[in-house]
PDB file with one MODEL, atoms N, CA, C and O in Angstrom:
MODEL        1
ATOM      1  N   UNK A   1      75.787 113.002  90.111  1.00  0.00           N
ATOM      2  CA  UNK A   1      76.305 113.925  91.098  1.00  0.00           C
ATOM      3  C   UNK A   1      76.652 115.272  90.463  1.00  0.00           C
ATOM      4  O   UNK A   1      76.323 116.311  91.035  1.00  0.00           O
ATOM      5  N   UNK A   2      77.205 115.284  89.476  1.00  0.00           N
ATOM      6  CA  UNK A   2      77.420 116.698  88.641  1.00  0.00           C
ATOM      7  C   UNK A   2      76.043 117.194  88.099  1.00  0.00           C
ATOM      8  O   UNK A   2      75.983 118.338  87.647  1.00  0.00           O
ATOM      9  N   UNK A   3      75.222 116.608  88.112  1.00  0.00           N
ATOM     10  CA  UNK A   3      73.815 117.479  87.711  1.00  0.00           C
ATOM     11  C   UNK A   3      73.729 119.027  89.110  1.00  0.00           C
ATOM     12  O   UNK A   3      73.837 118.884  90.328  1.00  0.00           O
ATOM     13  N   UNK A   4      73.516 120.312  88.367  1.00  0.00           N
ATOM     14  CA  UNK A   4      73.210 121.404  89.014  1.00  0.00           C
ATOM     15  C   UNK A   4      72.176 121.215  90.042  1.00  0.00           C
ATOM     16  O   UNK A   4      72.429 122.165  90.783  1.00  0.00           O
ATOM     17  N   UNK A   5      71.247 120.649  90.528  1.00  0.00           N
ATOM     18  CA  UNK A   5      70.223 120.257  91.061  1.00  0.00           C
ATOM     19  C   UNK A   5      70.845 119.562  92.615  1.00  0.00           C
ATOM     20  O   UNK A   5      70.654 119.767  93.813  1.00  0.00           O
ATOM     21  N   UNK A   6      71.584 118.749  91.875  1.00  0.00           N
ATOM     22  CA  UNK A   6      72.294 117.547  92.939  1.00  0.00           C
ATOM     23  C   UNK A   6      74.235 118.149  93.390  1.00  0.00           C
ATOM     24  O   UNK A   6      74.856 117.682  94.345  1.00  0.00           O
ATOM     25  N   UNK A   7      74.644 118.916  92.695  1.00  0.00           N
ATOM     26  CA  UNK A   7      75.735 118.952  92.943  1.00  0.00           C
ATOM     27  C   UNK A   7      75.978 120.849  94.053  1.00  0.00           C
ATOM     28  O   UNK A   7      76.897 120.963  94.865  1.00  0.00           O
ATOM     29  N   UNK A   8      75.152 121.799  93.828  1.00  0.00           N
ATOM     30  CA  UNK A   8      74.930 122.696  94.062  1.00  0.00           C
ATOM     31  C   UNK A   8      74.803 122.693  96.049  1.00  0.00           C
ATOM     32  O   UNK A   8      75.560 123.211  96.870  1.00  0.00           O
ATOM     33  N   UNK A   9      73.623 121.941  96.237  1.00  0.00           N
ATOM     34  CA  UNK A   9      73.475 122.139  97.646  1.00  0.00           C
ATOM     35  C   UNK A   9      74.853 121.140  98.495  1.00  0.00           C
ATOM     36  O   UNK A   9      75.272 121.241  99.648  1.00  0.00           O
ATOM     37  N   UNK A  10      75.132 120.529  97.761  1.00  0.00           N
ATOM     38  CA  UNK A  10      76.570 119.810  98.308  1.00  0.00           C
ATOM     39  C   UNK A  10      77.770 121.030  98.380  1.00  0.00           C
ATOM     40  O   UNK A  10      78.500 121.250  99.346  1.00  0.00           O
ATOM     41  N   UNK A  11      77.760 121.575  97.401  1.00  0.00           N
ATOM     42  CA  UNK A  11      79.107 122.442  97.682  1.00  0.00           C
ATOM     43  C   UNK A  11      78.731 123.553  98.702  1.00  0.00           C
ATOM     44  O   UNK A  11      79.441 123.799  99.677  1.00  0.00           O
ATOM     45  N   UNK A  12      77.366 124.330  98.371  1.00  0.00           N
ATOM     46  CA  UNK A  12      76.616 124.823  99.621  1.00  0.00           C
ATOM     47  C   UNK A  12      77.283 124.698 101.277  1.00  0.00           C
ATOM     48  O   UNK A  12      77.854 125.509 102.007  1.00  0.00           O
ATOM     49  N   UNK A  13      76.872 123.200 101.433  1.00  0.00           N
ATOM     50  CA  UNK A  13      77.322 123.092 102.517  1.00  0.00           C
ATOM     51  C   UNK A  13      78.838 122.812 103.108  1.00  0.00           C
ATOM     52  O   UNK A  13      79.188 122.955 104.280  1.00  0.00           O
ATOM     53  N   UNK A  14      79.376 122.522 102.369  1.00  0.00           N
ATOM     54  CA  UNK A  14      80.800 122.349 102.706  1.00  0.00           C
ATOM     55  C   UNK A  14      81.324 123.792 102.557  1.00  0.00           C
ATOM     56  O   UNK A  14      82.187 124.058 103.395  1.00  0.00           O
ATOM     57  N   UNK A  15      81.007 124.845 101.660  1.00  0.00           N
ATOM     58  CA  UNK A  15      81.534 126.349 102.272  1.00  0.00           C
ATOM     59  C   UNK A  15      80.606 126.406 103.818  1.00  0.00           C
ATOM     60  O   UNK A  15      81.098 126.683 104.912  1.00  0.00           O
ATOM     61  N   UNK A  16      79.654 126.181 103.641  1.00  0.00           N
ATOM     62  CA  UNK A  16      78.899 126.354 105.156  1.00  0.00           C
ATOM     63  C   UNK A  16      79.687 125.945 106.329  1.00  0.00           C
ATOM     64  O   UNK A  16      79.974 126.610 107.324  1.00  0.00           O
ATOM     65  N   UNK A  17      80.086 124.322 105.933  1.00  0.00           N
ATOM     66  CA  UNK A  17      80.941 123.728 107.153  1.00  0.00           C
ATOM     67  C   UNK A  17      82.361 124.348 106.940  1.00  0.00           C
ATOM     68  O   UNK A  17      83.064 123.895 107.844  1.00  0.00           O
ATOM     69  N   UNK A  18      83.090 125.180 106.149  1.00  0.00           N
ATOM     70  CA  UNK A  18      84.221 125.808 106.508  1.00  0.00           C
ATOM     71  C   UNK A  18      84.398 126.965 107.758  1.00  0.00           C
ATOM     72  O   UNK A  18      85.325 127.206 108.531  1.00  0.00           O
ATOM     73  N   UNK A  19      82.992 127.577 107.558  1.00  0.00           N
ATOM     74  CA  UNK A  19      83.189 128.441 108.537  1.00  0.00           C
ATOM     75  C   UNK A  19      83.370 128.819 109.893  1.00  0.00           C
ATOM     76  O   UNK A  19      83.494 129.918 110.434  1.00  0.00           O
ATOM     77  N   UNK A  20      83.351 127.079 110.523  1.00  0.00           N
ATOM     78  CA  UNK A  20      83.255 126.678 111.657  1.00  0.00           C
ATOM     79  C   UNK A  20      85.140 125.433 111.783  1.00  0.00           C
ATOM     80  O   UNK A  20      85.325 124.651 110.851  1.00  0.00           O
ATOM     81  N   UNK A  21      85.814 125.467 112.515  1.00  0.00           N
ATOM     82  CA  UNK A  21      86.817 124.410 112.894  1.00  0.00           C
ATOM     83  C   UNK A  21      86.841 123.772 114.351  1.00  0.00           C
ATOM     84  O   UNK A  21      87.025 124.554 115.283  1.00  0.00           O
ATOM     85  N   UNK A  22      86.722 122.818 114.547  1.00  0.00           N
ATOM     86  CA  UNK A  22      86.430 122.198 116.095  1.00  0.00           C
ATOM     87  C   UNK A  22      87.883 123.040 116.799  1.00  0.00           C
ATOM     88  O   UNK A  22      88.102 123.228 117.995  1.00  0.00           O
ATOM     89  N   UNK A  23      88.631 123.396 115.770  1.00  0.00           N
ATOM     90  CA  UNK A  23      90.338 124.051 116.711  1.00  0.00           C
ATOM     91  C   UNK A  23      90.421 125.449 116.922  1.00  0.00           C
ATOM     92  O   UNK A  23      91.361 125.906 117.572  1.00  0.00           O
ATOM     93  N   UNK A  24      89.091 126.551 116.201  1.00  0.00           N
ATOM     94  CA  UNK A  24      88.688 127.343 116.394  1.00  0.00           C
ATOM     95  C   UNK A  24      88.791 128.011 117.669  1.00  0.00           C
ATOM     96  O   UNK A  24      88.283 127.290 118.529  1.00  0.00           O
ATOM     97  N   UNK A  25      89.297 129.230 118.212  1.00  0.00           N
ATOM     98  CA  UNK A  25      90.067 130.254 117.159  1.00  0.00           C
ATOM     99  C   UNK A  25      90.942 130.195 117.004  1.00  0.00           C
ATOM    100  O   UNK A  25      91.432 131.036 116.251  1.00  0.00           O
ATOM    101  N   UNK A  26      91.744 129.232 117.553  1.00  0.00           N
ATOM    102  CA  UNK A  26      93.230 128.682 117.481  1.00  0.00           C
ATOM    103  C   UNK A  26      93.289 128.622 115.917  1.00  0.00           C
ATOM    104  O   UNK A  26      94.149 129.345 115.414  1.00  0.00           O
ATOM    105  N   UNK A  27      92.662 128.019 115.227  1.00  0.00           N
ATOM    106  CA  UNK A  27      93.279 127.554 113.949  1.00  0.00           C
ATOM    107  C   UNK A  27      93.391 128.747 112.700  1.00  0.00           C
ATOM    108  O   UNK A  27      94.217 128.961 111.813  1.00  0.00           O
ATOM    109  N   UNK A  28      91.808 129.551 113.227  1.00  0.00           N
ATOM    110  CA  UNK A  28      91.858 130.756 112.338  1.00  0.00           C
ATOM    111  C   UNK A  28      92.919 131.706 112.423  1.00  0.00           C
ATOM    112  O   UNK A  28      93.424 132.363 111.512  1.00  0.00           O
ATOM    113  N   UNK A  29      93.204 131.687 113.717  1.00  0.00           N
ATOM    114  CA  UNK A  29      94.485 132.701 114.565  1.00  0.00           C
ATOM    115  C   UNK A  29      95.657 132.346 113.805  1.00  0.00           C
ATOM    116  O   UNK A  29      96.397 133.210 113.336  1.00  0.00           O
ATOM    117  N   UNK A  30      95.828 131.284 113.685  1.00  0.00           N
ATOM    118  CA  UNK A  30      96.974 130.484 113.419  1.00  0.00           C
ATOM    119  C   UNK A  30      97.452 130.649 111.759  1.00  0.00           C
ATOM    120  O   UNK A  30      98.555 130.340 111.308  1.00  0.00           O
ATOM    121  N   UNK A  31      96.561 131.092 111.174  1.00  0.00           N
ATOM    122  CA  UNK A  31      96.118 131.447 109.563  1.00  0.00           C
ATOM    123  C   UNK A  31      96.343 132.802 109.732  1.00  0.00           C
ATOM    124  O   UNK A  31      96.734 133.120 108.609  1.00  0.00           O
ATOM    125  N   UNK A  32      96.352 134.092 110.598  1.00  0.00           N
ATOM    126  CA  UNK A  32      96.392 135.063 110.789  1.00  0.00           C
ATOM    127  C   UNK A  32      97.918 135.284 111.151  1.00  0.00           C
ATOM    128  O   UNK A  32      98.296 136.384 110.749  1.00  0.00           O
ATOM    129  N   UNK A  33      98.831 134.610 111.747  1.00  0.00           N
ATOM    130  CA  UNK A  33      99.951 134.603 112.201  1.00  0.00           C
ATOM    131  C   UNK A  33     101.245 133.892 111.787  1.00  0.00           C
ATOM    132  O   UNK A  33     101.956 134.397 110.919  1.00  0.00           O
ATOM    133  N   UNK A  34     101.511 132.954 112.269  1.00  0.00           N
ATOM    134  CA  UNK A  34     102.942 132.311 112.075  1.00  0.00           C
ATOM    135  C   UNK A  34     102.669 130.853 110.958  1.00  0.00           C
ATOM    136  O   UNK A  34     103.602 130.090 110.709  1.00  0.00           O
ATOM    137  N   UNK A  35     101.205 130.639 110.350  1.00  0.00           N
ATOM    138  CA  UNK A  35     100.925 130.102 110.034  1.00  0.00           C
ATOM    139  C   UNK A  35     101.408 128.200 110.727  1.00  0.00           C
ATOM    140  O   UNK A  35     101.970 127.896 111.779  1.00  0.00           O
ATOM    141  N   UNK A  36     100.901 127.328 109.630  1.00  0.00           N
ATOM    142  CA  UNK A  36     100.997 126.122 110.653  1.00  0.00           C
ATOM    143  C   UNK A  36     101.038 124.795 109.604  1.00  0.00           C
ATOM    144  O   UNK A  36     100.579 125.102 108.504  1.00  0.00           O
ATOM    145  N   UNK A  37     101.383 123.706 109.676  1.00  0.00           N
ATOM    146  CA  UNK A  37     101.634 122.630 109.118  1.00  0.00           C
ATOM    147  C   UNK A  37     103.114 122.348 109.244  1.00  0.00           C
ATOM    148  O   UNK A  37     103.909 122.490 110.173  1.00  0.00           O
ATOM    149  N   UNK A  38     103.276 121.689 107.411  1.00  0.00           N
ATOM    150  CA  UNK A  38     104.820 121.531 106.948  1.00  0.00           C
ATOM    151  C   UNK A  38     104.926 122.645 107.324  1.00  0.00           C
ATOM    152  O   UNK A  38     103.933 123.326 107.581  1.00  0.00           O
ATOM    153  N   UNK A  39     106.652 123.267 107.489  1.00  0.00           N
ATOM    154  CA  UNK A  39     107.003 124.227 107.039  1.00  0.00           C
ATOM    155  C   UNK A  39     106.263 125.423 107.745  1.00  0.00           C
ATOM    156  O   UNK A  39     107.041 126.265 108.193  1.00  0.00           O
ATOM    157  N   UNK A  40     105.055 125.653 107.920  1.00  0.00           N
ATOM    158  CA  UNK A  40     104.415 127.088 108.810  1.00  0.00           C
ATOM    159  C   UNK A  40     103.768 127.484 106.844  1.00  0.00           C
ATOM    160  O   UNK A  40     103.234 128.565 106.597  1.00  0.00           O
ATOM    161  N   UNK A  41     103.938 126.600 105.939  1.00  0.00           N
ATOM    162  CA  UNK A  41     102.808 126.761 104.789  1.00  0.00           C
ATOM    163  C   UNK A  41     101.472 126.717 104.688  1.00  0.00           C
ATOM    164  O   UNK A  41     100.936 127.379 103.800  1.00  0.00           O
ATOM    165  N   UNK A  42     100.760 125.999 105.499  1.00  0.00           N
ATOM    166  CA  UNK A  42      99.526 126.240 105.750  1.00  0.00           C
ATOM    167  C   UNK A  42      98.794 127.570 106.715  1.00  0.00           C
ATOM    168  O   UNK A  42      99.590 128.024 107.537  1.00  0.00           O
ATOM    169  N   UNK A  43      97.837 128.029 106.716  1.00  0.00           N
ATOM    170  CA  UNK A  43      97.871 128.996 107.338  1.00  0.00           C
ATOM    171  C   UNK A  43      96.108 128.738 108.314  1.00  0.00           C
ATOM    172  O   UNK A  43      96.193 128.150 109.392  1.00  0.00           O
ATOM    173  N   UNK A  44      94.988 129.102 107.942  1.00  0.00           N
ATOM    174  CA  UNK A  44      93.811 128.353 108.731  1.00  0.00           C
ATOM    175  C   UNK A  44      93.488 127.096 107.673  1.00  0.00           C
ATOM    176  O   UNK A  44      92.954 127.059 106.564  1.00  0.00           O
ATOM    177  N   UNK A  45      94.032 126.156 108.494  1.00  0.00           N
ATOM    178  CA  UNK A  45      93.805 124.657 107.785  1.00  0.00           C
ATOM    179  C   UNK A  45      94.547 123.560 108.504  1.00  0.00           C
ATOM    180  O   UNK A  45      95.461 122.946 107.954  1.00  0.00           O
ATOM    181  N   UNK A  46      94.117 123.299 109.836  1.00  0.00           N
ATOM    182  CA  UNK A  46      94.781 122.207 110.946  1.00  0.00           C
ATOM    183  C   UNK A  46      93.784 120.789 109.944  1.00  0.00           C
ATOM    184  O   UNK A  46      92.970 120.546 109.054  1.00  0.00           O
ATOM    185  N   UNK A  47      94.850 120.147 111.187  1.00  0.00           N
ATOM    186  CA  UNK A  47      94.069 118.613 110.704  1.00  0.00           C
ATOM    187  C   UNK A  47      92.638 118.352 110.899  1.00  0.00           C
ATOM    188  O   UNK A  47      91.942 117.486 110.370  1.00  0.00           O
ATOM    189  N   UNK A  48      92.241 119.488 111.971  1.00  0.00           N
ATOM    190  CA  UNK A  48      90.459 118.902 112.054  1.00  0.00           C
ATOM    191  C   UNK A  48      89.830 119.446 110.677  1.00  0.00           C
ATOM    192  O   UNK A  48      88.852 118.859 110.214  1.00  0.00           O
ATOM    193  N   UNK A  49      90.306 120.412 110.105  1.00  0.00           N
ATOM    194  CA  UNK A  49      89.091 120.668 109.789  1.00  0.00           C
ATOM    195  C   UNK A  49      89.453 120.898 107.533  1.00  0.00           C
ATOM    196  O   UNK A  49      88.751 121.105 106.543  1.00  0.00           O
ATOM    197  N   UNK A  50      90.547 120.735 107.752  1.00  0.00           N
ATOM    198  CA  UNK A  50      91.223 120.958 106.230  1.00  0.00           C
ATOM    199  C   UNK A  50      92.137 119.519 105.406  1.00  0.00           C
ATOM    200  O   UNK A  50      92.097 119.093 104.252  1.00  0.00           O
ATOM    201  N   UNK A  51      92.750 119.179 106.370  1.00  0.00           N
ATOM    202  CA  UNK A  51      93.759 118.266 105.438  1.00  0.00           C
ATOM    203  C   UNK A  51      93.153 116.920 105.541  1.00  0.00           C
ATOM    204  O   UNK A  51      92.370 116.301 106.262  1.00  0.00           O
ATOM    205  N   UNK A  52      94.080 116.710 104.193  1.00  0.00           N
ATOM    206  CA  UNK A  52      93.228 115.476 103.613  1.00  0.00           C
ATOM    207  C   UNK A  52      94.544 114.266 103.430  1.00  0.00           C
ATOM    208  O   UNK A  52      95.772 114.317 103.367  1.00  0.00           O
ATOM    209  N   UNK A  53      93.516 113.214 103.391  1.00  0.00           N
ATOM    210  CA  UNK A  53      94.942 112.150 103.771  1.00  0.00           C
ATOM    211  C   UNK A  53      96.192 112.555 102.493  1.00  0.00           C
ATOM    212  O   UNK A  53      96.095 113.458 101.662  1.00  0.00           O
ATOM    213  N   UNK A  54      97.121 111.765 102.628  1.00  0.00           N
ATOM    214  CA  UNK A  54      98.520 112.695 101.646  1.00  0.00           C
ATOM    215  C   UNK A  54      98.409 111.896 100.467  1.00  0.00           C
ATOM    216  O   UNK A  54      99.023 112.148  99.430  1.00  0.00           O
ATOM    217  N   UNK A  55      97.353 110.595 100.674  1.00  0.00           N
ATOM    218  CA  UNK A  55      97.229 109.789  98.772  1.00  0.00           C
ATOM    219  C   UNK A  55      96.399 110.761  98.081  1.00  0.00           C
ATOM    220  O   UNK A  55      96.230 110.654  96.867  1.00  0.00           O
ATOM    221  N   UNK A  56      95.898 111.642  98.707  1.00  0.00           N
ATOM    222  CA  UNK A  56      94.725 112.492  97.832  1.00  0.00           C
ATOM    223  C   UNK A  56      95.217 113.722  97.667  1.00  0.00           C
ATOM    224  O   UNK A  56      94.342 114.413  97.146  1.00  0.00           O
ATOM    225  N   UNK A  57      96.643 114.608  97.948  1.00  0.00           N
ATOM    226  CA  UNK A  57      96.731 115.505  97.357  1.00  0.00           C
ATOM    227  C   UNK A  57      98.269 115.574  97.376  1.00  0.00           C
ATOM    228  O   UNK A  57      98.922 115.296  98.382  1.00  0.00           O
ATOM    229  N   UNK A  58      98.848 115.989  96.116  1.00  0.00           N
ATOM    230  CA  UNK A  58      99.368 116.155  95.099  1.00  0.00           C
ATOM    231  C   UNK A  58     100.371 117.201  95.783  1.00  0.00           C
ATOM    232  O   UNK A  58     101.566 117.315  95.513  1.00  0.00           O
ATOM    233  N   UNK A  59      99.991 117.587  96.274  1.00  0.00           N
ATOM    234  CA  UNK A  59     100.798 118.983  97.338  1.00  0.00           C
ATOM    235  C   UNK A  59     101.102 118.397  98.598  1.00  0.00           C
ATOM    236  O   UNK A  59     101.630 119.411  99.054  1.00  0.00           O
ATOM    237  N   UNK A  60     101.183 117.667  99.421  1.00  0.00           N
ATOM    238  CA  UNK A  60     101.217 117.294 100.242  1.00  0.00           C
ATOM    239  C   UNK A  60     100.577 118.155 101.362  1.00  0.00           C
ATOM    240  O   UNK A  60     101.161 118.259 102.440  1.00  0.00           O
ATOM    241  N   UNK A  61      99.094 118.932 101.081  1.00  0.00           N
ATOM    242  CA  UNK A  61      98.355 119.445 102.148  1.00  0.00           C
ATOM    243  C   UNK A  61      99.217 120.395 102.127  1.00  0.00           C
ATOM    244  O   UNK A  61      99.375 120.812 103.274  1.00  0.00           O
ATOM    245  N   UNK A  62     100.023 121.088 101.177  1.00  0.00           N
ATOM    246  CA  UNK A  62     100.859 122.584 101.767  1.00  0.00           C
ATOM    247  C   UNK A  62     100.086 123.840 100.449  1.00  0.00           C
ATOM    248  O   UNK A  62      99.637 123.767  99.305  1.00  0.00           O
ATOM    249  N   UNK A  63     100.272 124.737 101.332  1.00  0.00           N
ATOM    250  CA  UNK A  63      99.567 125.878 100.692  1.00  0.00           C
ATOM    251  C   UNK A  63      98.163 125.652 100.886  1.00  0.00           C
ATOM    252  O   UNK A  63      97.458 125.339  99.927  1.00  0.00           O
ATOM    253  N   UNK A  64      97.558 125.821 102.376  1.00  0.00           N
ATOM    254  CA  UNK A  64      95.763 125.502 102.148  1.00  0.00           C
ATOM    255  C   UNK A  64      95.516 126.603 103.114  1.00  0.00           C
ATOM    256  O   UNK A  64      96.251 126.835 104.074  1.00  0.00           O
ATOM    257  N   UNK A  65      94.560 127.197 102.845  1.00  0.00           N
ATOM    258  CA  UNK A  65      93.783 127.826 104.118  1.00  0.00           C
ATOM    259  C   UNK A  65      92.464 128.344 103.986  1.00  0.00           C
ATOM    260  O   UNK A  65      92.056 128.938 102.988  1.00  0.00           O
ATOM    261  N   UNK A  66      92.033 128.187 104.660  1.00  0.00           N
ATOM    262  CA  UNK A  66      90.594 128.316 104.892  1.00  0.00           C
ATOM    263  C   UNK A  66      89.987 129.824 104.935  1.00  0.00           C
ATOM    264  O   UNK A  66      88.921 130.213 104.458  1.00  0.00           O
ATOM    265  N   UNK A  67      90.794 130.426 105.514  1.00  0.00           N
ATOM    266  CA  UNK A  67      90.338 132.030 105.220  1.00  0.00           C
ATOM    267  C   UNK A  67      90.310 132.836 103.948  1.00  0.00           C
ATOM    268  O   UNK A  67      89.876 133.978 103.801  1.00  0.00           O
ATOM    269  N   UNK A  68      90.822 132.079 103.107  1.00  0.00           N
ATOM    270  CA  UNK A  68      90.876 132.207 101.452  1.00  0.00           C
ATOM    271  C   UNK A  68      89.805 131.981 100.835  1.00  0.00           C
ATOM    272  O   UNK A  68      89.242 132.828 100.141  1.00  0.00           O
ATOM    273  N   UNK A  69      89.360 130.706 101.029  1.00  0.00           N
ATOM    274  CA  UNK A  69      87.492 130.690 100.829  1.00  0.00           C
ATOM    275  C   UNK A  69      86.851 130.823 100.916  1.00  0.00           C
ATOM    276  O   UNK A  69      85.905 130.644 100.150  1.00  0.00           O
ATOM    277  N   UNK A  70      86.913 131.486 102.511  1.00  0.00           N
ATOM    278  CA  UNK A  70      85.699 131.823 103.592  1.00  0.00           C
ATOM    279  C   UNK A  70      85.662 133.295 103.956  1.00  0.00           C
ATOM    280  O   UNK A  70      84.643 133.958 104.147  1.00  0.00           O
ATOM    281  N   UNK A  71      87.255 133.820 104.043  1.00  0.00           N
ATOM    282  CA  UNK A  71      87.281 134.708 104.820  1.00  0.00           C
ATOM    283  C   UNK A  71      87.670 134.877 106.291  1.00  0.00           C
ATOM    284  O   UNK A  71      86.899 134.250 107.017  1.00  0.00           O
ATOM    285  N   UNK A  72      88.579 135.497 106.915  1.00  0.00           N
ATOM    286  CA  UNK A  72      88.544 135.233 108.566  1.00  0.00           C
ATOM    287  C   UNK A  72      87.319 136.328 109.406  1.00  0.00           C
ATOM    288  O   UNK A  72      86.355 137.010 109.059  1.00  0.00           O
ATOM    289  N   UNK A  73      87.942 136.044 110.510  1.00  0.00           N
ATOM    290  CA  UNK A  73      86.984 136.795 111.430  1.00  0.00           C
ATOM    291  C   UNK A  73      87.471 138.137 111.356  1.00  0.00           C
ATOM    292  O   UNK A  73      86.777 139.000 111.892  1.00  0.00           O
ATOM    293  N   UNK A  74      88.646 138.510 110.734  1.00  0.00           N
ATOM    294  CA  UNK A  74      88.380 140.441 110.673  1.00  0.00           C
ATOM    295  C   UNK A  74      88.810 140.931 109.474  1.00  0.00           C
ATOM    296  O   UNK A  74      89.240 142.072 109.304  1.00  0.00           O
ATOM    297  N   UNK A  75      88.665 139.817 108.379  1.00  0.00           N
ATOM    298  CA  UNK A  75      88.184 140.124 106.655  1.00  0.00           C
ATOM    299  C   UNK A  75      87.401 139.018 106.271  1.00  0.00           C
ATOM    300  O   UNK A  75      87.568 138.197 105.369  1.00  0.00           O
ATOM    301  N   UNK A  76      86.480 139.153 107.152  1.00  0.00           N
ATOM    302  CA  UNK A  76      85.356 138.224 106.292  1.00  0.00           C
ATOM    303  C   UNK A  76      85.232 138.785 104.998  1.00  0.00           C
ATOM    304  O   UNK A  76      84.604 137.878 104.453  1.00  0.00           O
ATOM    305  N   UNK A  77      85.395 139.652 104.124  1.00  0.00           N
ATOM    306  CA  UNK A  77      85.049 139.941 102.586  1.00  0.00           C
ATOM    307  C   UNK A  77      86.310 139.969 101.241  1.00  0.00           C
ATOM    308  O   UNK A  77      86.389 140.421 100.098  1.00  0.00           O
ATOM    309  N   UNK A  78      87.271 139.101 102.309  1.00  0.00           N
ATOM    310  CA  UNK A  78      88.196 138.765 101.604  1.00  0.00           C
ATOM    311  C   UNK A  78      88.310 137.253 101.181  1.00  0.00           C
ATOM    312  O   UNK A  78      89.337 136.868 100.621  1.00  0.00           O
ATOM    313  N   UNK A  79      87.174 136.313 101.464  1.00  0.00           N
ATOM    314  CA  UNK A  79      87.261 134.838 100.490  1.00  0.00           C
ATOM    315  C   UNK A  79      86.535 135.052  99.941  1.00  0.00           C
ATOM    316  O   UNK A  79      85.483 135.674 100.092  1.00  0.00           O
ATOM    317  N   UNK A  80      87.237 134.291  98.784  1.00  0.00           N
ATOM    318  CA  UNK A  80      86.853 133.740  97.049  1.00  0.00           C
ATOM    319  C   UNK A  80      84.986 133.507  97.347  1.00  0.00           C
ATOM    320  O   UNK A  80      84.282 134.170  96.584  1.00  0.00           O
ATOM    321  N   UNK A  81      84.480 132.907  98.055  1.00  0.00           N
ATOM    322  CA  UNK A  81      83.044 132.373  97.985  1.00  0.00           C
ATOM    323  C   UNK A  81      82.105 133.205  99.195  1.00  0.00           C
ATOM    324  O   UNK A  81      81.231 132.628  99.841  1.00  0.00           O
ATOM    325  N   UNK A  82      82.500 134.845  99.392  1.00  0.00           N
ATOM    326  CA  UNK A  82      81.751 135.230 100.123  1.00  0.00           C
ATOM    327  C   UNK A  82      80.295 136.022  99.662  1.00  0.00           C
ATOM    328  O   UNK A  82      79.605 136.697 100.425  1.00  0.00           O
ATOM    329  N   UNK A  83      80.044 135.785  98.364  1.00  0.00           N
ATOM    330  CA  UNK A  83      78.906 136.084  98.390  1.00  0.00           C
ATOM    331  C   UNK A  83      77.930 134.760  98.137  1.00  0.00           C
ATOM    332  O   UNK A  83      76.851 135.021  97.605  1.00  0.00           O
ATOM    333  N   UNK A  84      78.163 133.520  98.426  1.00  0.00           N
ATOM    334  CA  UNK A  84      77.735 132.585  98.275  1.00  0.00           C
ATOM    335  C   UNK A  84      76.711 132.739  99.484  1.00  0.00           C
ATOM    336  O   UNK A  84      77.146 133.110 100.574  1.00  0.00           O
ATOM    337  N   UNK A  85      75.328 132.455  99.309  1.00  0.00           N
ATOM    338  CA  UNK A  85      74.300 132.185  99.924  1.00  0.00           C
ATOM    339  C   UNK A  85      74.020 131.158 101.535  1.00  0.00           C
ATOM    340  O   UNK A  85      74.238 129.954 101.404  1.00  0.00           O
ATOM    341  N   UNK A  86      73.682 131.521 102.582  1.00  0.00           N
ATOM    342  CA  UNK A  86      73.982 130.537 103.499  1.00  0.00           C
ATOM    343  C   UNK A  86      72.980 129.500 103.023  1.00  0.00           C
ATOM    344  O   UNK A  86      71.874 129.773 102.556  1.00  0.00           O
ATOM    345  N   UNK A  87      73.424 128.420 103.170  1.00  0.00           N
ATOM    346  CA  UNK A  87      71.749 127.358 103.526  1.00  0.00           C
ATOM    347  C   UNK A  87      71.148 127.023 104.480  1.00  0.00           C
ATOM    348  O   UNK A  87      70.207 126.236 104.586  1.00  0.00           O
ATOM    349  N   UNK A  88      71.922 127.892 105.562  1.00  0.00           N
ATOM    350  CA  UNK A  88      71.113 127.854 107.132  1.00  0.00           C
ATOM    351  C   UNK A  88      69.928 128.201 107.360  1.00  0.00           C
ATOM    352  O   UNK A  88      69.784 129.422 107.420  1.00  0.00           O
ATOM    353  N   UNK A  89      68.659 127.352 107.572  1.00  0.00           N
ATOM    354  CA  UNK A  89      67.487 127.583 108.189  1.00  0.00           C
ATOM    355  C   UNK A  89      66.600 127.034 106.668  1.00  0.00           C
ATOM    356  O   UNK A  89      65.377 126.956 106.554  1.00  0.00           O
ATOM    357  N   UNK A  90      67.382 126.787 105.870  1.00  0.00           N
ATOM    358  CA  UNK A  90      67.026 126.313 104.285  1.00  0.00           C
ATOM    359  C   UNK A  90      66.510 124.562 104.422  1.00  0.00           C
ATOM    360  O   UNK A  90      66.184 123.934 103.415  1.00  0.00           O
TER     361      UNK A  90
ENDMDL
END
């Protein structure tokens, strides 16, 4: 799985599938504003589409958001992985 070949189009798509949340625009909004989770620490990262059960992270799912990786809808050129390549139509 860590071979470049095999591990590459996997991460591909999971920035791909960030850019979309079934809670959308609620959730991105929600990352834009009063933020949301514990505490109002999370910011775009509801349960559909970000958090992960609480045996798997160490943080308890606080401090996540999705517009950090991706970007929102009025700074898309502000996430970490926006010059990453789509694999749509690939």
């Amino acid at each position: 799985m860590g071979k470049p070949a095999t591990l590459e189009p996997v991460l591909l798509r999971a920035l791909e599938n960030a850019f979309w949340c079934s809670a959308d625009p609620v959730c991105m909004e929600m990352g834009n504003g009063q933020g949301q989770g514990p505490c109002s620490c999370n910011l775009a990262a509801c349960h559909n589409c970000a958090l992960l059960p609480e045996t798997s992270c160490e943080r308890f799912n606080s401090f996540l958001d999705r517009g950090m990786v991706i970007g929102d809808w009025t700074h898309n050129g502000l996430g970490f992985f926006e010059d990453v390549p789509s694999t749509k139509g690939a």
